[in-house]
C-alpha positions as CSV (number, residue, x, y, z in Angstrom):
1,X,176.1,-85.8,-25.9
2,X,176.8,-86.0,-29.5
3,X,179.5,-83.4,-29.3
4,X,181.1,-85.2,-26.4
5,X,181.6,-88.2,-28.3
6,X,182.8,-86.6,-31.6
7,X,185.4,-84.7,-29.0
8,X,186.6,-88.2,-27.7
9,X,187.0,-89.9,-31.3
10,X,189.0,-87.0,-32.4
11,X,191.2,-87.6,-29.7
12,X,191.1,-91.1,-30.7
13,X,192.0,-90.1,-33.8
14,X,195.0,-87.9,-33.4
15,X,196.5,-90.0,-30.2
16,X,198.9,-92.4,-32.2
17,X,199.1,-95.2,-29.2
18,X,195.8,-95.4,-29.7
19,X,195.7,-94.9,-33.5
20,X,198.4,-97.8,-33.7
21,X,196.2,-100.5,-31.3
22,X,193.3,-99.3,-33.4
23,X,194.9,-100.7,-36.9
24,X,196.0,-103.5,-34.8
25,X,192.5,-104.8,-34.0
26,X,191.3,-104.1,-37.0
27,X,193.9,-106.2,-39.0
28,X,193.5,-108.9,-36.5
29,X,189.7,-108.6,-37.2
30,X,190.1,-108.7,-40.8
31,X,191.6,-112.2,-40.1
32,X,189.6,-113.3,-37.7
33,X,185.9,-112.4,-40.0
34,X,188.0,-114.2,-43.1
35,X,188.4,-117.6,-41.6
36,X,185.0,-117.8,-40.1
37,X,183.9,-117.9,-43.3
38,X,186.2,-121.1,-44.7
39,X,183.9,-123.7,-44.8
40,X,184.6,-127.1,-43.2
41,X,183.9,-130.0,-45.8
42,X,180.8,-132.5,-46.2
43,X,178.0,-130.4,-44.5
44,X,174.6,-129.3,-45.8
45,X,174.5,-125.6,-45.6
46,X,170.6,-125.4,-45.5
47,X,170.2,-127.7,-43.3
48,X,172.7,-126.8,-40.9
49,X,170.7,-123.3,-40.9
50,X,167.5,-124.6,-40.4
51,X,168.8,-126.8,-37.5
52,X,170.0,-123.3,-36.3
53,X,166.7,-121.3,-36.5
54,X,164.9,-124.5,-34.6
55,X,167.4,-124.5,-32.0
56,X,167.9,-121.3,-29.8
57,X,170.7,-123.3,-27.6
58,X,172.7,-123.4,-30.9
59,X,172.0,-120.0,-31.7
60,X,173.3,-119.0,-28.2
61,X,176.4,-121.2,-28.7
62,X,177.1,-119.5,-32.1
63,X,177.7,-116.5,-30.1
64,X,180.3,-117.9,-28.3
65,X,182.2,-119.4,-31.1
66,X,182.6,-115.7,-32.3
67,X,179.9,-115.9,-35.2
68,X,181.4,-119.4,-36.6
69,X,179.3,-122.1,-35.8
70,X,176.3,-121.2,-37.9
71,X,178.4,-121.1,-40.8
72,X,180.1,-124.1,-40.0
73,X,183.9,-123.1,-40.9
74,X,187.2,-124.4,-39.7
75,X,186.7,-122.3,-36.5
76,X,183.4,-123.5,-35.9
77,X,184.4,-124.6,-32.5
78,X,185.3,-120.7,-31.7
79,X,186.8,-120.1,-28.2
80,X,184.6,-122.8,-26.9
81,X,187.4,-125.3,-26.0
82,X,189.2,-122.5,-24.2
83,X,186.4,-121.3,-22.0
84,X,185.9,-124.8,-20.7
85,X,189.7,-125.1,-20.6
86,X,190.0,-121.8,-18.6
87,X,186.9,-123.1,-16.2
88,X,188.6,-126.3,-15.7
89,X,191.9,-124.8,-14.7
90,X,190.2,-122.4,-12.5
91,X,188.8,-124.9,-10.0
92,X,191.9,-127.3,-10.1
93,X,193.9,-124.4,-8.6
94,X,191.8,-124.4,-5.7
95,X,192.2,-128.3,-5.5
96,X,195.9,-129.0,-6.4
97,X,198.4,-127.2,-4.1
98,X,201.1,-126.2,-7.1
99,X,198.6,-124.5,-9.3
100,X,197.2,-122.8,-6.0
101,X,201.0,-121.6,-5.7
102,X,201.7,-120.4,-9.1
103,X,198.6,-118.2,-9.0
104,X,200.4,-116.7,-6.0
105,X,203.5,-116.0,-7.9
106,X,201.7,-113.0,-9.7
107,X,202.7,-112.7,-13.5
108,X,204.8,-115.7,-13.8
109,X,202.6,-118.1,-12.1
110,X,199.9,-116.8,-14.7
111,X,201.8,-117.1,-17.4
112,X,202.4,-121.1,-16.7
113,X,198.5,-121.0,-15.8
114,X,198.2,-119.5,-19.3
115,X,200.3,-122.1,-20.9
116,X,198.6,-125.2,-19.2
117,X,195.1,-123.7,-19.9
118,X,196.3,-124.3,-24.0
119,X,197.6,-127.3,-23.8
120,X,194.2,-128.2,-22.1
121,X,192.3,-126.9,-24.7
122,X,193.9,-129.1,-27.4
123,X,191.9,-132.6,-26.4
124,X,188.9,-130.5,-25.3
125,X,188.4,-129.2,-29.0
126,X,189.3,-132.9,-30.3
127,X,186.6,-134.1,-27.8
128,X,184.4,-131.2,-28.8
129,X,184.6,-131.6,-32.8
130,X,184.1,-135.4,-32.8
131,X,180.7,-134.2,-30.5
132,X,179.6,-131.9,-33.0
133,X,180.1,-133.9,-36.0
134,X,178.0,-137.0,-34.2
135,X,175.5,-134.4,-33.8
136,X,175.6,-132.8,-37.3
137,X,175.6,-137.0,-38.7
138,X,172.7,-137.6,-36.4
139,X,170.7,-134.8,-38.3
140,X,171.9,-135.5,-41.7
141,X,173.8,-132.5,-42.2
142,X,176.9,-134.1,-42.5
143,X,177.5,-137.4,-44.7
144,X,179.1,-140.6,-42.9
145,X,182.9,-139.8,-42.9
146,X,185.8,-142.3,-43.2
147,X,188.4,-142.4,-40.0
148,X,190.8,-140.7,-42.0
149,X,188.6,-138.5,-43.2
150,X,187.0,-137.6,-39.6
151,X,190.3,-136.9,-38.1
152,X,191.2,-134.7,-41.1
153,X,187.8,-133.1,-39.5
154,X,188.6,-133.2,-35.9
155,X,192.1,-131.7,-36.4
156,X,191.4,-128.9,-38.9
157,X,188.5,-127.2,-36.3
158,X,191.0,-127.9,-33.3
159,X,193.5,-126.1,-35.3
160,X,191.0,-123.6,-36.0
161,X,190.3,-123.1,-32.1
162,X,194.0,-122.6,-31.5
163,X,194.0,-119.9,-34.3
164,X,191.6,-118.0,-32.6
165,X,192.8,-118.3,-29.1
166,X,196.2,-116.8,-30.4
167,X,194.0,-113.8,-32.3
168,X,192.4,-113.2,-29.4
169,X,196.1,-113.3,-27.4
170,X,197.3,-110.4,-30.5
171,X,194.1,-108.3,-29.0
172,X,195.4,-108.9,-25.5
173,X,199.5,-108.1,-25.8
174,X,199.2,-105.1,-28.3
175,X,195.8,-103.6,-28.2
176,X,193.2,-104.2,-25.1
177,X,193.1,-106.5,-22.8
178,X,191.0,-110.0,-23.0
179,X,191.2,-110.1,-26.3
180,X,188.9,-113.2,-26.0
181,X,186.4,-111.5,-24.5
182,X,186.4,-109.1,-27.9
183,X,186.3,-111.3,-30.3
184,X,182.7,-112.8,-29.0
185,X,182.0,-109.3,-28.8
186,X,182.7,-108.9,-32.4
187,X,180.9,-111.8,-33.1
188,X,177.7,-110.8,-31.0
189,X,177.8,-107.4,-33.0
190,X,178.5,-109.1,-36.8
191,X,175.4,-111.1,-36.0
192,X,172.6,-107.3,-35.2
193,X,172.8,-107.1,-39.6
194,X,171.5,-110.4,-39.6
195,X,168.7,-110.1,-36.7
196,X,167.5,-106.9,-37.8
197,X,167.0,-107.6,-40.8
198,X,165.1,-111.3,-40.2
199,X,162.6,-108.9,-37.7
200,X,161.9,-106.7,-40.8
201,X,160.7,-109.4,-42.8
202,X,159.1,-111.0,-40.7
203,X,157.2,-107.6,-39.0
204,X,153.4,-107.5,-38.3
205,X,151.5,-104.2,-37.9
206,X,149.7,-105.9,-35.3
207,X,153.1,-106.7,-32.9
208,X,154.1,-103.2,-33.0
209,X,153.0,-102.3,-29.4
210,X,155.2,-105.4,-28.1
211,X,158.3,-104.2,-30.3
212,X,158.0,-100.5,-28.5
213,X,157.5,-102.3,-25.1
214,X,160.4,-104.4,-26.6
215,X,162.4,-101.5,-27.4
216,X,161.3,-99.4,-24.3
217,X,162.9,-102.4,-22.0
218,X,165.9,-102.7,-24.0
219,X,167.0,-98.9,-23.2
220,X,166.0,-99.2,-20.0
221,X,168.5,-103.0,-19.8
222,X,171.1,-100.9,-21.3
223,X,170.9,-97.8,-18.9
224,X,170.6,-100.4,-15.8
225,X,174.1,-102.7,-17.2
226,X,175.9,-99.7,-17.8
227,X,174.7,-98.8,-14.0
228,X,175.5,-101.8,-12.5
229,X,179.1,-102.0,-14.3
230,X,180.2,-98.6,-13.0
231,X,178.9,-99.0,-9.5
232,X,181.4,-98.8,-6.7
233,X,181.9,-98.9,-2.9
234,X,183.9,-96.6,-1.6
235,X,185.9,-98.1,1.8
236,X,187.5,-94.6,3.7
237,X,191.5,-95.3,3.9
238,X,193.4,-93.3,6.3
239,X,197.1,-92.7,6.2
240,X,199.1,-91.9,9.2
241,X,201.7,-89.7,8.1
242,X,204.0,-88.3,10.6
243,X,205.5,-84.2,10.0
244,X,205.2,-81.4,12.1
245,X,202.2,-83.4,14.3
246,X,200.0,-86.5,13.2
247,X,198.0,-85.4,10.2
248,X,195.9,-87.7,8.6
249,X,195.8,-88.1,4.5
250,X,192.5,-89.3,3.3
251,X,191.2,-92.3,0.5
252,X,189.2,-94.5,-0.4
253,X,189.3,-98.0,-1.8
254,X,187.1,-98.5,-4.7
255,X,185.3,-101.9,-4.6
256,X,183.0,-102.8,-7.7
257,X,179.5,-104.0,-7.3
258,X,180.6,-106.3,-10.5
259,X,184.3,-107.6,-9.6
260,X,184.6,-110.5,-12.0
261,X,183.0,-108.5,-15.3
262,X,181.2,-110.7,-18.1
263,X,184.0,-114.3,-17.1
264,X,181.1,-115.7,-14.8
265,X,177.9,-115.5,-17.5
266,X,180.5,-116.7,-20.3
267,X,181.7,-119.9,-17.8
268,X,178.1,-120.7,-17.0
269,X,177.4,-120.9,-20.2
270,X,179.9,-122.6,-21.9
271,X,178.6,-125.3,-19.0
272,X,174.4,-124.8,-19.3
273,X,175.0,-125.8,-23.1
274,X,177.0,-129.4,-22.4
275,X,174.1,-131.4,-21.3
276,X,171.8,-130.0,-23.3
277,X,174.3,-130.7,-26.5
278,X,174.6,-134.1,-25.0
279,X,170.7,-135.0,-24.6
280,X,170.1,-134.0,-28.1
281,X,173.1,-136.1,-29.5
282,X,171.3,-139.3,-27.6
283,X,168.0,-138.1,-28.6
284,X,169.0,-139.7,-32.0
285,X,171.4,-142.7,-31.0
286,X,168.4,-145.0,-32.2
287,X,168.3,-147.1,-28.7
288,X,164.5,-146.3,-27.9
289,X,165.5,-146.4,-23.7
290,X,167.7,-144.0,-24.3
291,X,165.9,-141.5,-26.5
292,X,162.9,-141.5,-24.4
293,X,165.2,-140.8,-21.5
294,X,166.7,-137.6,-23.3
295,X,163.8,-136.8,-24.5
296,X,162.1,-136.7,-20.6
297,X,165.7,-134.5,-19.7
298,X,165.0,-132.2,-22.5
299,X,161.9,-131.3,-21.2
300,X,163.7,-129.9,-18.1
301,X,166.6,-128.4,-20.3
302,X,164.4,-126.0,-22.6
303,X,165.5,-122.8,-22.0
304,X,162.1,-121.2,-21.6
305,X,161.5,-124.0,-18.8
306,X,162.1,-122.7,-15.1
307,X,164.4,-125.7,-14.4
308,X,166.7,-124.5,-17.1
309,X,166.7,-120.8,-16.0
310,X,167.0,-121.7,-12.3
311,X,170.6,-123.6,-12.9
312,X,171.9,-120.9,-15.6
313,X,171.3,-118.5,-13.0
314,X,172.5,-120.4,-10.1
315,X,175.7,-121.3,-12.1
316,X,176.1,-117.5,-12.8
317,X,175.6,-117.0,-9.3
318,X,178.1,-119.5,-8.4
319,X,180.5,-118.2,-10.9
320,X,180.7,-114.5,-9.9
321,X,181.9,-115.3,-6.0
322,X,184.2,-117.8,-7.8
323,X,185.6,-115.2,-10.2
324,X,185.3,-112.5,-7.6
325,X,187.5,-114.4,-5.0
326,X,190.1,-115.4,-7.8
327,X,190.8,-111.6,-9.0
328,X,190.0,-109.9,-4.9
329,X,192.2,-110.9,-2.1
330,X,191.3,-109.4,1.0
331,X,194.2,-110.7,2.8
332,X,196.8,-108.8,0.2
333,X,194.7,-105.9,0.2
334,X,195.0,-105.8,4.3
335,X,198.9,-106.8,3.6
336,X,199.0,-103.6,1.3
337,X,197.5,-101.3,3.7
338,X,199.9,-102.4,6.7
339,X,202.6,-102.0,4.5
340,X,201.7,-98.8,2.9
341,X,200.3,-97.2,6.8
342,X,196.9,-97.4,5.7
343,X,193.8,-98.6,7.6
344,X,189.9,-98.6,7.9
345,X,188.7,-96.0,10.2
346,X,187.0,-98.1,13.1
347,X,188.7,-101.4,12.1
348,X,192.0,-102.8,13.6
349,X,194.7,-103.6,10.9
350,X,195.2,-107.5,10.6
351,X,192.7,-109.5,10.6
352,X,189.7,-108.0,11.4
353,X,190.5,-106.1,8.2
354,X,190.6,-108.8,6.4
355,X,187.2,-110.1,8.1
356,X,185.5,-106.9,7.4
357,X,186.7,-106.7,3.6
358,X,185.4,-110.0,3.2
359,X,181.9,-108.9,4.7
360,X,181.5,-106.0,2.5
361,X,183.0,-107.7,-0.8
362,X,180.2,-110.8,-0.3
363,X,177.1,-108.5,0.3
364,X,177.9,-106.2,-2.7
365,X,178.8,-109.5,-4.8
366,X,175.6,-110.6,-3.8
367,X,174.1,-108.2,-5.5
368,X,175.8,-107.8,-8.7
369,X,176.2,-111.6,-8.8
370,X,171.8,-111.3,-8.9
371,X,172.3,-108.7,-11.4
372,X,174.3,-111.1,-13.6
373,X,172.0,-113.9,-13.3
374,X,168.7,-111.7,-13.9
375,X,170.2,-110.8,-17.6
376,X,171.5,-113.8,-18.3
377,X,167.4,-115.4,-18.1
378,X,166.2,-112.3,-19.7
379,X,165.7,-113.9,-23.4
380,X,163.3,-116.3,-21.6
381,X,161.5,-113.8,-19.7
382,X,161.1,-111.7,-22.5
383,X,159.2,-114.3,-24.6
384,X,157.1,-115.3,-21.7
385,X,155.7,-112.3,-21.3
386,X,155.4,-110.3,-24.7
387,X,156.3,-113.4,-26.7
388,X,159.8,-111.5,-28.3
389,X,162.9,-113.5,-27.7
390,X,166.2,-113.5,-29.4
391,X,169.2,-115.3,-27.2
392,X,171.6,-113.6,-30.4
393,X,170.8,-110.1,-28.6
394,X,169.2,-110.9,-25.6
395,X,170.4,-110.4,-22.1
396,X,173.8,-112.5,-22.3
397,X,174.6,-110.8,-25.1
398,X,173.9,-107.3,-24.3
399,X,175.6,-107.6,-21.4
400,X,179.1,-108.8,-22.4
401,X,178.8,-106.0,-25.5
402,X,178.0,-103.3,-23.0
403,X,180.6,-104.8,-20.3
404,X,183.7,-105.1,-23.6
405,X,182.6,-101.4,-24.7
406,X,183.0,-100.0,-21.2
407,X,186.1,-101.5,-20.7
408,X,187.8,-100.3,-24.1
409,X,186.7,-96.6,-23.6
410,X,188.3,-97.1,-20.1
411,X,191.8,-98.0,-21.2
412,X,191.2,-95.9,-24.0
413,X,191.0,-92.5,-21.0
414,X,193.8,-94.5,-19.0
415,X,196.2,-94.6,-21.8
416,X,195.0,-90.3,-22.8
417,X,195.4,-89.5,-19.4
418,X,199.0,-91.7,-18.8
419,X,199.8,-89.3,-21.9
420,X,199.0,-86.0,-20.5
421,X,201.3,-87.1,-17.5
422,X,204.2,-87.9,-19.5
423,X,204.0,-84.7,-21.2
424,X,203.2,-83.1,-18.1
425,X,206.3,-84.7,-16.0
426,X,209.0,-83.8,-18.9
């Protein structure tokens, strides 16, 4: 095993593609870990830390924001904005009929998709950095600002959003793709330093059996993502092709269990969090109604409490056939096959193609939609049972690592093996 991976980052090594996307990341990287640390002004570092050690939903939010919330920089917001941006843009292109026919229009349409999801983000991360500092004031981390002072506030984190959308774009156009989905990957990973080292300090002799169950169950996770990521159905093809007599040429189309990757636990996040950031901002608004009120809807919003679990997973279930029917279209796929001579053994071309596609792609997303949801309430299940839980490398978070690391060593192969061909075809 260990030679086989020395072999493949040799070839990393010595490819220069790769070499070149390599620098490319790492530069952008370099950036990106720089102005996470440029603090925003006004706010009580201690505090601010302690609110983040008593509040797992901020610690799981931190994540998100690539590392930069807990630190409170000018990129505190992270790729928040975008996320919520990218959701809302998602389901108004199933309700507006020219959105619904620019995502038809293949790279074009997504570019303008692309372009209205931005300009979206822009108020969302106004909207959102005004939240956070009512938050942050209601706690007495951040002092009473003037207007002037606030929008100064409000404009240099939106700014600071935007900064890390377009790092995350340099990822996508000249290294690997979804370059936002690597950049909370990097900051998943910067945080492991940090969480190791606060479960050494705080080790007891007497909790080592649960941190070898702990550590038994976290291979085991890590075995059954990597599973459940490379998972396919095969569907036979058949190809009618017409020489000496009717021979047929034999496929298959690969459909994966997990179509829509890490998007749908990221969206269902970024949507778990908002009333739960919202019932803690009126916990403190001083009107007694109110703050008993959010203090009844907190109870239901803890995120060891079944209620909370049972929406973050239905929203994760929701999310993957949502994602899974934006990036699989049965009907092009059956269009394809027409065109191309191809067809299902047993099924007619047309539409019962199309029917039996769709039969086969909601069963299997079934399953790896439960998969999804199943990690994604891990943390909680985890200290339920042997009373270890850490949301910053818990079951959300080990998932999108895994998911990001699979996908990078897989266009890392496409682009040796596109290489070879080249060479091969000259």
């Amino acid at each position: 095993m260990f030679d086989k991976i020395a072999q493949f980052f040799k070839k990393v090594i010595t490819h220069r593609a790769l070499r070149r996307k390599i620098l490319i990341v790492a530069l952008v990287l370099v950036v990106f870990r720089i102005a996470s640390h440029i603090p925003a002004a006004g706010v009580d570092r201690e505090s601010l830390s302690a609110l983040f050690l008593g509040s797992p939903l901020l610690s799981l939010l931190d994540i998100f924001s690539g590392g930069t919330l807990a630190n409170f920089s000018i990129m505190a917001l992270g790729l928040n904005p975008y996320i919520n941006a990218s959701i809302i843009m998602q389901i108004l292109s199933y309700v507006i009929p020219s959105l619904e026919e620019l995502q038809k229009e293949g790279e074009y349409g997504q570019e303008k998709i692309n372009m209205y999801t931005r300009y979206l983000t822009v108020p969302l991360a106004v909207m959102q950095s005004f939240g956070m500092y009512a938050l942050l004031k209601s706690q007495s981390i951040i002092s009473n600002l003037q207007f002037f002072d606030l929008m100064l506030l409000c404009l240099t984190m939106t700014a600071g959003t935007m900064f890390a959308v377009w790092l995350g774009d340099l990822i996508t156009e000249y290294a690997f793709k979804n370059g936002v989905s690597f950049l909370i990957f990097i900051g998943i990973v910067s945080r492991l330093p940090v969480v190791i080292g606060q479960t050494y300090s705080t080790f007891d002799a007497q909790d080592i059996f649960k941190y070898l169950i702990f550590a038994i169950l976290a291979i085991v996770i890590m075995g059954t993502i990597i599973f459940f990521n490379e998972a396919i159905r095969k569907i036979p093809i058949s190809y009618a092709k017409q020489t000496s007599g009717l021979r047929q040429n034999q496929s298959y189309l690969p459909l994966r269990l997990n179509q829509a990757g890490v998007i749908p636990i990221i969206f269902a996040v970024s949507l778990v969090l908002m009333p739960s950031m919202i019932v803690q901002f009126l916990g403190s608004s001083g009107n007694e109604a109110i703050t008993n009120l959010a203090l009844n809807i907190q109870k239901y919003l803890d995120p060891n409490s079944f209620f909370y679990n049972l929406i973050y997973f239905l929203l994760v279930l929701g999310f993957t056939y949502f994602y899974t029917s934006v990036v699989f279209n049965p009907e092009k796929i059956s269009e394809n096959l027409q065109k191309s001579g191809g067809f299902i053994p047993g099924i007619r071309p047309g539409q019962s193609t199309i029917k039996y596609l769709s039969f086969v792609l909601n069963r299997i997303t079934l399953v790896g939609a439960s998969f999804l949801g199943a990690v994604a309430v891990l943390p909680s299940i985890f200290q339920n049972t042997i009373g270890i839980a850490n949301l910053a490398i818990g079951g959300t978070g080990l998932l999108i690592a895994i998911s990001v690391v699979l996908e990078i060593i897989r266009e890392i192969e496409g682009e040796m093996v596109m290489t070879k061909y080249e060479i091969y075809t000259r």
